[in-house]
N, C-alpha and C positions, 0 to 999 in steps of 0.2 A: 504494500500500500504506500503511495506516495505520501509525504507529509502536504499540510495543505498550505498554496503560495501566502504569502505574503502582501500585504494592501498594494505593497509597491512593485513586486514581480505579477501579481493580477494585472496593474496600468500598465505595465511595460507592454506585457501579452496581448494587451487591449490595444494598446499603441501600436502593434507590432503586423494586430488583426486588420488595423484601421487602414494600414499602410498597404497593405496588399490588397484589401478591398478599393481604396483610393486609387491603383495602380492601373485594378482591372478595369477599370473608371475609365482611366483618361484612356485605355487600349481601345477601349470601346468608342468612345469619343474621338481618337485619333483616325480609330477603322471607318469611320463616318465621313471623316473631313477628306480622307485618303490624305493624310500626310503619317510622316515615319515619327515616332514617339517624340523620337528627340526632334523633331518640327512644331512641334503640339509646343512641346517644353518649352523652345525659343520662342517661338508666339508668344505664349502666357506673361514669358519674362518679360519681351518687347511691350505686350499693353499693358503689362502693371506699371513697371520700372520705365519705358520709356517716354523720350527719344533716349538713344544708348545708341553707343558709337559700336561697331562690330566687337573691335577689343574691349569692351568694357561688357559685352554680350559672353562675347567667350571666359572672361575671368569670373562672371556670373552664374554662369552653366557649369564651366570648369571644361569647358571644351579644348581641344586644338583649334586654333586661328583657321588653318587650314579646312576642318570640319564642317566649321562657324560659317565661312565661305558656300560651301554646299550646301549648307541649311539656309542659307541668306539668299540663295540663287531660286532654289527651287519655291518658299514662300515669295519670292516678289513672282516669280514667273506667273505663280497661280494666283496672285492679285493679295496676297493677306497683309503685306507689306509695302513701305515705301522706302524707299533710300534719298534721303535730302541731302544737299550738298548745304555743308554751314559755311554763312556767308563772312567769316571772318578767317575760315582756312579751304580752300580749294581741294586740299587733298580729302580731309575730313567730310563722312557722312553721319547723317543721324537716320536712325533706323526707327521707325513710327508702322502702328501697326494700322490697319484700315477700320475707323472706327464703322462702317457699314457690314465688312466683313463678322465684328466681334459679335456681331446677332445671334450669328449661325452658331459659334462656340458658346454662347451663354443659351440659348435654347436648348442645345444639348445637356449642360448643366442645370437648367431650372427643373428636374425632379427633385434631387439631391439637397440643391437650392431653399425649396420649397418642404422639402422635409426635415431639413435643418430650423429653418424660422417654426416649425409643428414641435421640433422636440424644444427648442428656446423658452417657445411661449411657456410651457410646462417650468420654471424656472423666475426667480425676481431677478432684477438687474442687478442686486450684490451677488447672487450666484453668479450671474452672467459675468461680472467683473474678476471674480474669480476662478472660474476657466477657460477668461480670459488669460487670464496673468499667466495661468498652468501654461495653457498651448503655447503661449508665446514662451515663456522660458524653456518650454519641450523644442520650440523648435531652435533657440538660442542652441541648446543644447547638441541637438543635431547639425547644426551650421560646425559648432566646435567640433563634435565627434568627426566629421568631413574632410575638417581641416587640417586635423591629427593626423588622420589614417593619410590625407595627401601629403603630409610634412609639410605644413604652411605654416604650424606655432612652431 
């Protein structure tokens, strides 16, 4: 018989469940839009985070520049992005996602969306403040655990 986990090895498992559930998510989401995961990825970055310069996309993602390239090519081809020339350096672009296009990806996510505000409401806004504060230090956490295992501290 196993011993039974722990409050904190329960979150972790919980955390761990959320992530693969989350994953198969955007796969499904991706298989929709026909783009390749890591396109989905640099989308999401581009409309939360930008405008973002390529390099500043690829140290975001934790891409290859080169990679970063191929995923930049093939979203402008299919219209989800723009590439702007900034006007105070000629070589420099900013990368802006198409806000017309972001329909199609938030339509995909308003089940989820929509199921989240259903389990909220269940909740006062001091709970809500605080897991807030949890997710965000969970994912502080993960930013760090990332950065370890890439040798970046």
């Amino acid at each position: 018989m196993q011993p039974a986990p722990t409050d904190t090895e329960h979150v972790t498992e919980l955390l761990r469940a959320l992530t693969v559930q989350l994953r198969l998510l955007n796969r499904q989401v991706s298989d929709r839009l026909r783009l390749q995961d890591v396109d989905l990825e640099c989308l999401d970055l581009i409309a939360r985070t930008g405008p973002l310069t390529p390099s500043a996309l690829a140290r975001a993602a934790d891409l290859h520049p080169a990679t970063v390239t191929g995923v930049l090519d093939r979203l402008e081809t299919a219209g989800w992005i723009r590439r702007d020339r900034v006007p105070t350096d000629r070589r420099a672009v900013h990368l802006t996602a198409d806000p017309g296009r972001a329909t199609e990806v938030r339509a995909l996510y308003e089940p989820l969306r929509t199921a989240i505000a259903e389990v909220c409401a269940d909740f006062t806004p001091e709970q809500l403040a605080v897991i807030a504060a949890f997710v965000d230090r969970i994912a502080a956490a993960g930013r760090a655990a990332t950065d370890g295992l890439a040798g970046r501290q």
